[in-house]
C-alpha positions in Angstrom: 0.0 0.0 0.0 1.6 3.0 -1.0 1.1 6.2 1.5 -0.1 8.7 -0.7 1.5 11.7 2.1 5.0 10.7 0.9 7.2 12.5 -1.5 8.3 10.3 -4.5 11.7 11.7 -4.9 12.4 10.9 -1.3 11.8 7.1 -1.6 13.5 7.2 -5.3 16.5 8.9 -2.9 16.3 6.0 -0.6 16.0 3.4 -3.4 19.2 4.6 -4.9 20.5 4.6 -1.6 19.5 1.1 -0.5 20.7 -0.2 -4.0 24.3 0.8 -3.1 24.0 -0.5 0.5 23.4 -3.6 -1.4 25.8 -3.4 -4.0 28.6 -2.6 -1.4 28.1 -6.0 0.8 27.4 -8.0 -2.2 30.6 -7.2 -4.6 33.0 -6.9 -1.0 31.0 -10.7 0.3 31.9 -12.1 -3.3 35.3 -10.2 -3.4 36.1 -11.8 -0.1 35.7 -15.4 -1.6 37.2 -14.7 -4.8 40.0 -12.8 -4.0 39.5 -10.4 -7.0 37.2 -7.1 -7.9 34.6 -6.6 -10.4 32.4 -4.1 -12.2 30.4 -3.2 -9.4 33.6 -2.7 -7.3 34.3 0.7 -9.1 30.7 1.4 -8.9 30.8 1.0 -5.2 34.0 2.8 -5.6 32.5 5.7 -7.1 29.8 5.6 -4.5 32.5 5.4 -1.5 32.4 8.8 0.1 28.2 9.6 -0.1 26.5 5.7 0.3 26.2 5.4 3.4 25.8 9.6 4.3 23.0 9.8 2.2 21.0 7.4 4.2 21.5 9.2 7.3 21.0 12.7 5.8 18.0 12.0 4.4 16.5 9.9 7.3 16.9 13.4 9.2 14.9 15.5 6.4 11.6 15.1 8.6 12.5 15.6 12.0 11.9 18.4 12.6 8.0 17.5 12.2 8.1 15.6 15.2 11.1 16.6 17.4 8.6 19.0 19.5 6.6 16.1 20.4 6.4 15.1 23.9 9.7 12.4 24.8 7.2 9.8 25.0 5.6 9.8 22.0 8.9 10.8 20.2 10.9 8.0 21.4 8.2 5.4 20.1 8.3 6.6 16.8 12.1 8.0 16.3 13.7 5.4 19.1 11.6 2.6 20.0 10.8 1.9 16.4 14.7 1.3 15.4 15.5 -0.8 18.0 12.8 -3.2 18.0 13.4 -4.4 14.1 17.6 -4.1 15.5 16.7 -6.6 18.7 14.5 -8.8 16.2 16.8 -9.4 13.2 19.5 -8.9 15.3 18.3 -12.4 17.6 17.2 -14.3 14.4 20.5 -13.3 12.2 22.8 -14.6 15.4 20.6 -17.7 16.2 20.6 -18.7 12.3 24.4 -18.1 11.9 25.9 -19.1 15.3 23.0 -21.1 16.7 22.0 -23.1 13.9 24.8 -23.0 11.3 27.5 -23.1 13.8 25.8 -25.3 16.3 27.6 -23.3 19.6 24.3 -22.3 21.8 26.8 -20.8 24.0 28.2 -18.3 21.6 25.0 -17.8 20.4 23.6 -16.4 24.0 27.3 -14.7 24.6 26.8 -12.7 21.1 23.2 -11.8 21.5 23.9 -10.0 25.2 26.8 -8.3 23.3 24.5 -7.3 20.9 22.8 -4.5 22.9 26.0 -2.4 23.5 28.1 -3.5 20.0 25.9 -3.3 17.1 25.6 -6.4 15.2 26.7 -6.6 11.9 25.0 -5.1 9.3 22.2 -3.6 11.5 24.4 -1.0 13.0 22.6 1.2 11.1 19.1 0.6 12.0 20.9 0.7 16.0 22.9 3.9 15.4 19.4 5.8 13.7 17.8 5.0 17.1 20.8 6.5 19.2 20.9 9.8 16.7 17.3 10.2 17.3 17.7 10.3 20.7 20.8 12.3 20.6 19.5 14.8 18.4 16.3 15.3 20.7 18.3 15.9 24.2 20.3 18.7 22.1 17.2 20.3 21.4 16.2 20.1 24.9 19.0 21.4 26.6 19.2 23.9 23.7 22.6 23.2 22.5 22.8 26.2 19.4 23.8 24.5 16.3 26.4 26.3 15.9 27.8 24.3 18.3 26.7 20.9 17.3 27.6 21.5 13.7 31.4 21.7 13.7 31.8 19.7 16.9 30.0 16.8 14.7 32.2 17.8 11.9 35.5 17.5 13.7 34.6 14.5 15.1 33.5 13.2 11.0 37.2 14.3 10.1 38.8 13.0 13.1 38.3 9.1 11.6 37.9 8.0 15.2 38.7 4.2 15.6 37.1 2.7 18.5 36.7 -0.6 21.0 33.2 1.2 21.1 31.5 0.6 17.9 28.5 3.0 18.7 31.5 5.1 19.4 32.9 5.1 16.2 30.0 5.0 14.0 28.3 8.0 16.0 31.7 10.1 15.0 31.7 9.2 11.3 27.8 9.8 11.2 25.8 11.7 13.1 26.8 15.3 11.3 25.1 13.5 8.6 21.9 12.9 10.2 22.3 16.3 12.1 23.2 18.0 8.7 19.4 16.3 7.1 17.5 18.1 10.0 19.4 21.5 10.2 19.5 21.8 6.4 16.2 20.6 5.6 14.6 23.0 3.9 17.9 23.8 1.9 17.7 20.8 0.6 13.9 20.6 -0.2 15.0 23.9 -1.9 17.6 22.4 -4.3 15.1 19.7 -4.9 12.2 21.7 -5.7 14.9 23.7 -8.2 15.8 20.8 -10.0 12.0 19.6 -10.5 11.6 22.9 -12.2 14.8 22.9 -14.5 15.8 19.8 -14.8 17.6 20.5 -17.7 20.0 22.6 -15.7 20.0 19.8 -13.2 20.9 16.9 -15.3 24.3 19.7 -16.0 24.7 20.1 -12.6 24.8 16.2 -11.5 27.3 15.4 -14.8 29.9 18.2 -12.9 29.3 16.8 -9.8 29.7 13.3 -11.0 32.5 14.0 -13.0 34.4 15.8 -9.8 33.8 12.9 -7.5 35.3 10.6 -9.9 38.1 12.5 -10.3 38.8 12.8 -6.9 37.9 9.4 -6.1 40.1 7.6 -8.5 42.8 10.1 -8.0 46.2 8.7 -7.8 47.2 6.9 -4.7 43.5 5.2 -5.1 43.2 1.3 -5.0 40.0 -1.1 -5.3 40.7 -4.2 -3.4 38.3 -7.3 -3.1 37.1 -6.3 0.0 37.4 -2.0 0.4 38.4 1.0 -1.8 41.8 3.3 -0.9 40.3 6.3 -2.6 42.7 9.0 -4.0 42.7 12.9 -3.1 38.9 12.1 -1.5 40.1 10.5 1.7 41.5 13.6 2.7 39.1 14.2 5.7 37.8 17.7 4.5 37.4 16.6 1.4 35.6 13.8 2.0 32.9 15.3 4.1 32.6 17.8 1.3 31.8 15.4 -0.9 30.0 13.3 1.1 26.9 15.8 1.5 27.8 17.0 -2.4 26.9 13.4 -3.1 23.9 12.8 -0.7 22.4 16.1 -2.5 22.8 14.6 -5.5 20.9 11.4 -4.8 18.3 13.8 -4.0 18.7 16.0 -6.8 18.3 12.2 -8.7 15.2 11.4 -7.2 13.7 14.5 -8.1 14.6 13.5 -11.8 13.6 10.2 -11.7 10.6 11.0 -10.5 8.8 12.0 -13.5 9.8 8.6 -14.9 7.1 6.5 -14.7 9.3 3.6 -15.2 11.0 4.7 -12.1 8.2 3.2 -9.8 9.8 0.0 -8.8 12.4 2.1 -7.3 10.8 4.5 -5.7 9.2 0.8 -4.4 12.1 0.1 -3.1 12.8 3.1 -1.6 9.4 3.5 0.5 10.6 -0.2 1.9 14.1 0.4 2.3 13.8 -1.0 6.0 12.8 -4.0 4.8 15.4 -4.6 2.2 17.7 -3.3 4.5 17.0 -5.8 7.5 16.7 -9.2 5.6 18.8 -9.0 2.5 22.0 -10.5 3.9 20.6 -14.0 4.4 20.0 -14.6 0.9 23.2 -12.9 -0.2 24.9 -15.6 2.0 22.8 -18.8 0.5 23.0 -17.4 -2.9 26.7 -16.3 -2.9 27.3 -19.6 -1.3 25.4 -22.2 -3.7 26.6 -20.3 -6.7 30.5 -21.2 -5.5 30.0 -24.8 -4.5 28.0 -25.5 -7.8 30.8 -23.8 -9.6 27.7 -22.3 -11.8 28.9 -18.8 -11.8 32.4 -18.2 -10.2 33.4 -15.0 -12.0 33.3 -11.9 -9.6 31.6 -9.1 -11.6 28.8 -11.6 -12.5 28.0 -13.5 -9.2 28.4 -9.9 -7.9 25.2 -9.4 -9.9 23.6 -12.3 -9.1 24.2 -11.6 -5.3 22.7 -7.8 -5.3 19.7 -8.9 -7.5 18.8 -11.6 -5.1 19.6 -9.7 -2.0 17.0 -7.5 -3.4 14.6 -9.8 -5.0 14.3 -11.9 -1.5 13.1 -9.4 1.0 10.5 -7.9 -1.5 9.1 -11.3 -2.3 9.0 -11.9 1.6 7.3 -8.6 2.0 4.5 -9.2 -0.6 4.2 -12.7 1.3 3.9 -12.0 4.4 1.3 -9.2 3.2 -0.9 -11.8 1.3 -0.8 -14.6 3.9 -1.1 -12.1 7.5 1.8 -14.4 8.7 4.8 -13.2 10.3 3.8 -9.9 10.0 6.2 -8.9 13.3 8.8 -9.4 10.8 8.1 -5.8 9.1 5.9 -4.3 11.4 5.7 -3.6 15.3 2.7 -5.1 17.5 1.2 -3.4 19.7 2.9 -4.5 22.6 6.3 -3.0 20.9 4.7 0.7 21.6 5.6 2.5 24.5 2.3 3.0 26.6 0.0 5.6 25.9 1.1 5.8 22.6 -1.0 4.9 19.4 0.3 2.1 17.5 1.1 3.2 13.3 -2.0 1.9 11.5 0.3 0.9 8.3 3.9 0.3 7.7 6.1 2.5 6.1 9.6 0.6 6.4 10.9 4.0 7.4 14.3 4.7 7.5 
């Protein structure tokens, strides 16, 4: 059911967005295996400095809707929500791979109480969107000026911070980001609302930017490897913040565009349920990646690469529309009632908001 209040070029922003989340684990899982790069390794590449920044950015375009609201209801929707689909795929992901695959019940109980103060795998994300919620909420309330918050999130961005603490960590490469997607909003909606109306122009303006964060991507000193990317002149720490929210406003910028495709509708699908894709796509990357190996089917990195993100994507969306038509397992993609803080009124329909 598609919510009819949403912006299309939002969700087409998220459906690019989600695509490259994707794309990174499933050319880097492959690479890992095969010991070489393919194709989508220099698309990845290319992507390096604004994938995952975009996601944060835009997840903070609509905060400021509902940052007034009182704490309680405010942490069901912007807290709560994150880290009940984090403690639920979180439990099945480590029960599946240590419990069952592994067989060490042990490990499996020792990894799931880790699991509540060191993100877990891939779902750092969904955990760390709870936390900047949160965060971003007690800086309102003790009025911290942005002035303030800005270049204290920025340093901390440049600084490359390595941790024991992985919230830690990700909180100092990220939450300017999310910060930057409630603070510059309307700036953004702006840009966006430019491009709808020239999108001539536009189209000009994301082949410079493109052609710039190539450049300094694949300056010299850059590497792909089967598992990361050593960009050139971008991992300069300035620099790459710079062209990290260059990048994310170009995603949005692209959305804008491919909105008045109607061909585009699958990914603004995509898009609208990028919490979905985003919290099961990893198992059948696994399966798939693995049965294509040990059959010897497709061995070649740039294709299995394929094979991998196509099915990583393919997998959740089919689960989706089946749990949708059969009304089972619906806590998979949507929170009962009794995961709503009290006094709070449960959402009537899910948007797989991220």
């Amino acid at each position: 059911m598609t919510n009819t209040n949403r912006k299309a070029w939002v969700d087409i922003a998220k459906g690019l967005s989600i695509i490259l989340v994707v794309m990174m684990y499933a050319a880097y899982n492959t690479g890992e295996y095969t010991g070489e790069v393919g194709y989508l390794h220099y698309v990845i590449g290319f992507a390096t400095p604004f994938r995952m920044p975009e996601f944060f950015l835009i997840s903070g375009l609509f905060l400021s809707r509902v940052l007034d609201r009182p704490w309680r209801l405010y942490a069901d929707r912007r807290v709560v929500h994150y880290f009940y689909f984090y403690g639920l795929w979180a439990a099945i992901m480590i029960a599946l791979k240590v419990g069952v695959f592994s067989g060490e019940p042990a490990a499996m109980t020792r990894d799931m109480a880790k699991a509540v103060v060191q993100p877990y795998g891939v779902l750092w994300f969904i955990y760390m969107l709870g936390v900047f919620s949160a965060v971003v909420k007690l800086c309102r309330q003790v009025r911290i000026p942005h002035w303030v918050v800005v270049p204290v999130a920025a340093v901390l961005q440049m600084a490359q911070i390595e941790s024991a603490s992985y919230i830690v960590q990700q909180f100092a490469a990220y939450f300017v980001f999310f910060y930057a997607g409630y603070l510059f909003a309307p700036l953004v909606f702006r840009v966006v609302g430019w491009a709808e109306a020239h999108p001539r122009q536009a189209l000009f303006a994301l082949a410079a930017w493109a052609l710039v964060n190539g450049l300094l991507v694949f300056a010299p000193g850059y590497e792909v490897l089967p598992m990361g990317m050593q960009m050139g002149y971008a991992a300069f720490p300035p620099l790459h913040l710079a062209l990290a929210l260059a990048g994310a406003l170009a995603l949005c910028v692209s959305g804008a565009l491919l909105a008045k495709v109607r061909a585009m509708d699958w990914l603004r699908w995509l898009g609208e349920h990028s919490l979905v894709i985003y919290l099961a796509f990893t198992i059948p990357m696994s399966i798939v990646r693995g049965v294509a190996l040990w059959s010897g089917l497709i061995t070649e990195t740039g294709a299995l690469s394929t094979l991998v993100l196509v099915s990583s994507l393919a997998a959740p969306a089919a689960m989706y529309w089946l749990i949708r038509k059969t009304g089972m397992g619906t806590f998979l993609i949507e929170r009962p009632a009794w995961a709503h803080i009290t006094g709070t009124r449960p959402l009537v329909t899910f948007n797989s908001k991220i």
